[in-house]
N, C-alpha and C positions, 0 to 999 in steps of 0.2 A: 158320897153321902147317899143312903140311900133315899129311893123317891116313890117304890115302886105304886103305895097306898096308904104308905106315910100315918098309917093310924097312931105312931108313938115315934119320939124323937132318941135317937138313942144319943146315951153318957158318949159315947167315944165320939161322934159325928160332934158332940157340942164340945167337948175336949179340944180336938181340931181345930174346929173356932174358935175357941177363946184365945187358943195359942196363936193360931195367925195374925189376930188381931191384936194382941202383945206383942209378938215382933214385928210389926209394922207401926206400932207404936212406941219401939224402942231403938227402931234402925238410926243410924249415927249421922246419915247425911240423906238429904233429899234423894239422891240412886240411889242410895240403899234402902230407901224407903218404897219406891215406885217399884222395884224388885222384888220387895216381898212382900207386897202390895200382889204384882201376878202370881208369883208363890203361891202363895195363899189360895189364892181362889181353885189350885192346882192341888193342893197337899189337901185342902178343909174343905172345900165346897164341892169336890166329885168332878171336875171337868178336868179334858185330857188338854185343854190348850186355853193361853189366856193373855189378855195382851191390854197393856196401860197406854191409852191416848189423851196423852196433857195437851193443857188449850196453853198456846202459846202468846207472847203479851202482843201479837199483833192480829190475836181471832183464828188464827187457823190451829190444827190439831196435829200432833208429831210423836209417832211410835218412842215414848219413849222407855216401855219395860214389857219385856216376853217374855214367857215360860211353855214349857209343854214339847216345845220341838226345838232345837237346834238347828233344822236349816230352815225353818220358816221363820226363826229369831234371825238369822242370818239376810235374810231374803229383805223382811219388813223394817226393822228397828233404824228409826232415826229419820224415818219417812214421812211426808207428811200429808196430811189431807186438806180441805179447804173447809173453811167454817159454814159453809154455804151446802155442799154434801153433806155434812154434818148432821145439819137443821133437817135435811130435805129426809137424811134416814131416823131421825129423829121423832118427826110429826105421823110417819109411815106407818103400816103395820098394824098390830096389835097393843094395847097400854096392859102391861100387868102392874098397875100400882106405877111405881117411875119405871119400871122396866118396859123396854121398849121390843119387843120378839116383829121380826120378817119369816112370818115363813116364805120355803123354798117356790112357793107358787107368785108370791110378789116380787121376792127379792134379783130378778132375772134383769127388772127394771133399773136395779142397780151397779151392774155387772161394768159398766164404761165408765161412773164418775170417778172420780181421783182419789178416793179414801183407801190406802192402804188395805190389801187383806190376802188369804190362803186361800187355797180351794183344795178342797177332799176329795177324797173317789167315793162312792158309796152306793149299793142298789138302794132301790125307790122303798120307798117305806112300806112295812107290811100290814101294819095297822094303827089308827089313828092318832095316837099320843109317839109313834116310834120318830125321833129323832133324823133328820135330813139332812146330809152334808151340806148343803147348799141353806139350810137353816142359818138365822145372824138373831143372835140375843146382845143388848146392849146395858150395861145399866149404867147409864149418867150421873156423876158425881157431880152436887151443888157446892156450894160453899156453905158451911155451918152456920145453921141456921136461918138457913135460905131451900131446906126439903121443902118440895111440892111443884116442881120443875121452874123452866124458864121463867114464867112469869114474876116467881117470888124470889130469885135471887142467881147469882153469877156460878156459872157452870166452867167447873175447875177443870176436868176431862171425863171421859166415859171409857166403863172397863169392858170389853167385847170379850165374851165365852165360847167355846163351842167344844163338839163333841161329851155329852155328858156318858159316864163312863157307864150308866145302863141301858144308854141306847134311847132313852126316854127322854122326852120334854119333861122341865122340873112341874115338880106341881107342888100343890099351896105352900108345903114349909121349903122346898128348895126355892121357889122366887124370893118367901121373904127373907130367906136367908143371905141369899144375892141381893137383895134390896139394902138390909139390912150391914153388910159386910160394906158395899160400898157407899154408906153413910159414914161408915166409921175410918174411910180407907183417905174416904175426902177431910178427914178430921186430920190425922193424920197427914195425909201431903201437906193441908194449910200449914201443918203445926212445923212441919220439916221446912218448908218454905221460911217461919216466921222464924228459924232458930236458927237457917240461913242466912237470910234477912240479918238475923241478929249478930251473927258470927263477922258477914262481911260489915255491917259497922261498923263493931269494935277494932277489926282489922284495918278499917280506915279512919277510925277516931285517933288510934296511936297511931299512923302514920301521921295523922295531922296534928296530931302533938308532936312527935316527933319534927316535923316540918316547920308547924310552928317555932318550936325552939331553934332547930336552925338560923327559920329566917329573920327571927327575934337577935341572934348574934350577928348574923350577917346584915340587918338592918344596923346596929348598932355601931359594927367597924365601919361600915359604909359611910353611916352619919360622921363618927367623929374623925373618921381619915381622909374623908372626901376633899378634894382638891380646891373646891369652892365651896363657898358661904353655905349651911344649912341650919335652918333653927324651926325649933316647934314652940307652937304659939296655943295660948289657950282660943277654945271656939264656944261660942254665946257665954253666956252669965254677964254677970257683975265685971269681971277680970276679963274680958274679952278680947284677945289680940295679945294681950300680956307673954313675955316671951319664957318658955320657962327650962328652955335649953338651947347651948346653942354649942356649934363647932369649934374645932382651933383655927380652922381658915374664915370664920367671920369673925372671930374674935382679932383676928391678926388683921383681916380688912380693914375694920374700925378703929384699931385701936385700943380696944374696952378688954377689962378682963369678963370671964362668962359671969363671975359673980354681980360685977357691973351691968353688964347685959338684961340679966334677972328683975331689973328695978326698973327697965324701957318695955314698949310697945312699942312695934313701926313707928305710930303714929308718931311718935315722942322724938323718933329719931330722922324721917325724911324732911327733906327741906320745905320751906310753907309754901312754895311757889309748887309744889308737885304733891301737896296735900290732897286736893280735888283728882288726882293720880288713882294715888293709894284708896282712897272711898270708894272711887269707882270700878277697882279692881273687884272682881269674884272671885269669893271664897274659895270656891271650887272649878280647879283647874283657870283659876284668874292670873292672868299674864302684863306685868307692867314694865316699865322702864322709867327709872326714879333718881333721886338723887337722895344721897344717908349720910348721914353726918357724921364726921369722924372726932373722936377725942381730941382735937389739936385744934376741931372749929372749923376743918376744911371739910368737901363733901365730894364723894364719888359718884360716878354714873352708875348706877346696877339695874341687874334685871331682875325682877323676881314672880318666882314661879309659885303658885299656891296649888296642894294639893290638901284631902281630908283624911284622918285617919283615924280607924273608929276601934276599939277595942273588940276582940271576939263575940261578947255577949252584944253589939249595939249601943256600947254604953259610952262614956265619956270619948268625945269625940276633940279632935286636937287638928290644929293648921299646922300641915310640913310647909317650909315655905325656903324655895332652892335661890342664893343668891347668888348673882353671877357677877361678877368686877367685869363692866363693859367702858370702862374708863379712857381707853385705849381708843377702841369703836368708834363710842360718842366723838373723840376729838378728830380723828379722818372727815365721821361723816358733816358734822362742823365745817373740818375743812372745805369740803368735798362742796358743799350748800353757799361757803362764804365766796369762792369761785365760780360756782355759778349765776350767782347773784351778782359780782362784784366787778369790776374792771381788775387787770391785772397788772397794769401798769401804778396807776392812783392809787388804786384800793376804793375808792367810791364805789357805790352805786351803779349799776351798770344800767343800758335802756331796758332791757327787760325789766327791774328791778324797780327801775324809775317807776315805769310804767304800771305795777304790779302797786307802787306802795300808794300813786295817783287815783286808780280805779278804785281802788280798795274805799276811798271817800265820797264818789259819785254813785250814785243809782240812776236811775232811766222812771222820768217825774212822766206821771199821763201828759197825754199834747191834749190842745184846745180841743174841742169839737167832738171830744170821745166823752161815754160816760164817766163821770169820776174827774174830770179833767181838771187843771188847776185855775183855779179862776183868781185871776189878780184882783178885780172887783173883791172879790170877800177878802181873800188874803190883807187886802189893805185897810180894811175895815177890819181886820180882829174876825172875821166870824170863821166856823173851823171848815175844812175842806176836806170831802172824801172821795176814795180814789171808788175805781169802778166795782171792788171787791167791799165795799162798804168800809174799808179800814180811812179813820179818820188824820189828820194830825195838825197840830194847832198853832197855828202862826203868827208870829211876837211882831206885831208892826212897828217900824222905825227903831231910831236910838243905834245900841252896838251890836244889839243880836241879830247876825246872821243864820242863824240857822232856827230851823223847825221840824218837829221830831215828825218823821213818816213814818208807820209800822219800825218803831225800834232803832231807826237809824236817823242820824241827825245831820238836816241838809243842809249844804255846803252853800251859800250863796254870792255870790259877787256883786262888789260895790256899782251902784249907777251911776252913772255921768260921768265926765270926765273931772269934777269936783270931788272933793273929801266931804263925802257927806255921814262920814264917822261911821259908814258897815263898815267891819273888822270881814272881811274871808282869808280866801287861802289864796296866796301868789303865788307864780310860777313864773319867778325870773329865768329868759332863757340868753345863756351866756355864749357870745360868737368871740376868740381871740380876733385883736385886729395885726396884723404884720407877723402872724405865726410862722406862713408858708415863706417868707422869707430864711427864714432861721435856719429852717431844714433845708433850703438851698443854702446856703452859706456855708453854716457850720457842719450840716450831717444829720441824722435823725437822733444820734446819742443823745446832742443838745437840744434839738426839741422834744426828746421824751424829759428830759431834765425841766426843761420850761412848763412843762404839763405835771409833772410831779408837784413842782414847787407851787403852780396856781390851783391847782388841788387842795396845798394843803391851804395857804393863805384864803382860799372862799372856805374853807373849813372851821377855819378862825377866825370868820367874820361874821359867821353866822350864829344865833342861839341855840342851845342843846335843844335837842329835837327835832331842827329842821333839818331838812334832806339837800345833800347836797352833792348829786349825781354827774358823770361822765355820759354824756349822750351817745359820742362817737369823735373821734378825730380831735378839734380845738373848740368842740361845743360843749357846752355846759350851764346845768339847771339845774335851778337853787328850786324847794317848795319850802312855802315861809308861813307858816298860818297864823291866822288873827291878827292879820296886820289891815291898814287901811291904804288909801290911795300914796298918801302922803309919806307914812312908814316902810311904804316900798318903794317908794322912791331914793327915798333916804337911802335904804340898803343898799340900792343896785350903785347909787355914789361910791358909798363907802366902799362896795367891794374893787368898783372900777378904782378910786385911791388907791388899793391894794396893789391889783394886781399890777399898776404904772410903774411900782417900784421896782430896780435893777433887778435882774436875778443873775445868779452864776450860775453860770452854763460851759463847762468846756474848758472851765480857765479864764474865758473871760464873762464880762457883765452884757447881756442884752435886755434889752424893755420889749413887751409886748402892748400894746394895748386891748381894751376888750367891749363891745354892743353891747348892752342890755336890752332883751324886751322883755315886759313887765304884762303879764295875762293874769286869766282871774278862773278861776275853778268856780263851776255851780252845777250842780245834779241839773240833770240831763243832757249833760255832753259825754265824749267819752274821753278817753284820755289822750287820743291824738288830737281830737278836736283841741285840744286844752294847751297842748303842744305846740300845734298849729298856728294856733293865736299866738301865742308869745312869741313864735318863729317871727311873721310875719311882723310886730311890735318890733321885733330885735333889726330885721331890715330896713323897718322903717326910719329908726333912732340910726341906724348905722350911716344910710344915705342922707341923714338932712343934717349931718356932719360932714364939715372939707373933709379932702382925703390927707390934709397933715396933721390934723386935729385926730385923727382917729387912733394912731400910735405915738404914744408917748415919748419915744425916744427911743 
């Protein structure tokens, strides 16, 4: 183009432009765009070399279009510089409008940063306006509608010139024509970006329909072939939990056909005692282990697993909810529990167990002389007693009630004196056979596991549904009996000694055992050996103030 004094613009020089700036506004893809982008400024604008530095999405700048020379396209393209260089030759120099000119007297200072560039040979200039190899013109590309530099909006890349093909610095109409060109050049990238942008959408919109539909079938066989239970449940409204599909393997679990199904809610279907279960399950990602009831009335162990699942747009959202038949599980670990708890020989009660179901009724009451402490003075008088935490609890003087509520738990007391003075507590018959260790000398231990089975079950049967009636170890054994009185345990521990007098068969033939009783008393603030203890010691006492042929019955 020419510049020499630029008094008139000519037709052909604006011809040029217009056309570079049609094919860079028609180029098909982002490179084809940034290529005729440097074109352009090569074919239209008069310079012999031209080069596109896009700003890359993490701030630095990367050769990405040359024109003008083949081995300095070869040299630079794909290289990058740092956004920091950038800025530093950007503030530099000379301002012609956005364009940014170094002349060859500054630009020496720039020769070591990292910004991609060529170097020319060229003698020294001859007169004032003549062009400098070592000269750098830049013109900065804004984002549309952000011309007036850095401060008013985001800088896309900047196009670098050089060599203008008269040998001249551009003057008034070629700067604004370079100003002017890469306004439009930035228009352009944005728009090849945004139609990029658009392309790889669409290209991942149908894949993800595509995918979707996939995993819309593949969710669907997975649902209805899956090997265990699975069902979608509605999530909030009116119908909440409401089941509104379900598998062939829960419909086969239960029982139900799906059409049946369609008319439950969990709710409807787990057993009442695993109600407070299922409520406190979460919705999302909520993990239970229940019991569901089957169309015959009977109920299985399951697990179930909650998950949420929401429709594409965020809209109606649905409970998956995975059931697993743990029926199997459940009854090992049953097993697995009643064994540890349990003697293996009886089946009672084992001292762990004892001892487990004893504590589980006493608490640790304050002692005299601390804050809070119990005072039998008020207690006996009706007025209320608070522990040192300020927590009260209110005590029923005299009559049958033994106990008084302490923070939520309700204490266990024991009868005074050696009279029936009608407290009802909890006894702790502790049961010694008498002539056992004979038997197993005699006959073997077959027949004294057989004599221990069978006085197992008869204290079993002598006692009322609910009381506990444990294997301590060896031929000992302890009944706990609650809300009985002095006198009503007494009674017991008769009736079960009656019991156990009678013959048993052992071996073939009939032996008699006889059995101690000692009769202790449970009251918060012992613990449960103290409680043990006491009745041991009750049970040697009743045993020794008995001859020694009175002890066994025959």
């Amino acid at each position: 183009m020419e510049t020499e004094s630029e008094p008139y613009v000519r037709l052909a020089s604006l011809r040029q432009l217009h056309e570079a700036m049609a094919d860079m506004n028609t180029a098909r893809s982002l490179a084809d765009t940034l290529q005729t982008v440097a074109d352009g400024v090569v074919s239209a604008l008069g310079y012999e070399l031209a080069c596109v530095n896009l700003v890359r999405p993490d701030g630095d700048l990367v050769v990405a279009a040359f024109s003008g020379n083949p081995a300095a396209e070869a040299l630079i393209t794909g290289r990058v510089g740092s956004r920091e260089s950038w800025e530093r030759r950007l503030t530099m120099g000379e301002q012609w409008g956005d364009l940014v000119f170094i002349p060859h007297t500054e630009g020496w200072v720039l020769d070591d940063d990292d910004v991609p560039q060529w170097y020319t040979e060229g003698p020294a200039p001859r007169f004032e306006d003549e062009w400098h190899p070592s000269d750098r013109l830049f013109a900065p590309m804004w984002a549309p509608g952000a011309q007036g530099g850095p401060a008013s909006g985001e800088l896309i890349g900047v196009l670098s010139v050089d060599r203008p093909r008269n040998g001249r610095r551009p003057g008034a109409w070629g700067r604004e024509a370079l100003q002017m060109y890469a306004f439009q050049a930035a228009i352009a990238i944005s728009n090849a970006r945004l139609r990029a942008n658009m392309q790889r959408a669409l290209v991942r919109l149908e894949r993800e329909q595509q995918a979707l539909r996939a995993s819309e079938e593949s969710f669907r066989q997975a649902f209805e072939y899956a090997p265990s239970g699975m069902a979608i449940a509605e999530m909030g409204g009116e119908q909440h939990g409401r089941i509104l599909r379900t598998n062939d393997a829960l419909c086969r679990l239960l029982g139900r056909p799906a059409s049946a199904m369609r008319r439950y809610s969990f709710s409807d279907l787990v057993h009442p005692e695993d109600i407070g279960t299922l409520l406190r399950t979460s919705a999302e990602g909520g993990r239970a282990e229940l019991r569901l009831g089957r169309r015959d009335g009977t109920y299985v162990w399951v697990s179930l697993r909650n998950s949420v699942v929401a429709d594409a747009a965020d809209g109606p959202r649905f409970l998956l909810t995975h059931v697993e038949d743990i029926e199997e599980r459940k009854r090992r670990e049953l097993q697995l529990a009643h064994r540890a708890s349990h003697d293996s020989l009886t089946g009672l009660p084992n001292s762990a167990e004892l001892r487990s179901r004893l504590s589980a009724r006493l608490c640790r009451r304050p002692q005299a002389g601390h804050p809070g402490a119990y005072d039998s003075h008020d207690a006996a008088h009706g007025h209320p007693v608070y522990d040192a935490g300020g927590h009260g609890f209110d005590f029923v003087p005299g009559g049958a009630d033994a106990y008084d509520v302490y923070d939520h738990h309700v204490h266990t007391v024991a009868p005074e004196g050696e009279q029936d003075d009608g407290t009802k507590g909890l006894a702790v018959l502790f049961c010694d056979l008498d002539g056992f260790k004979s038997i197993n000398d005699r006959f073997g231990h077959n027949a004294g596991d057989a004599v221990l089975i069978e006085v197992a079950r008869r204290l079993s049967n002598g006692v009322r549904d609910g009381d506990t009636v444990a294997r301590l170890g060896g031929d000992e054994f302890v009944i706990l009996a609650d809300g009985l009185g002095r006198a009503d345990a007494q009674d017991l521990a008769v009736r079960l000694r009656n019991e156990i007098i009678q013959p048993i068969r052992a071996e073939g033939r009939a032996v008699r055992v006889g059995a101690s009783f000692g009769i202790g008393w449970a009251h918060c603030g012992m613990t449960a050996d103290e409680v043990l203890k006491s009745a041991d010691e009750r049970m040697y006492v009743e045993k020794r103030s008995r001859p020694k042929q009175h002890r066994r019955a025959g």
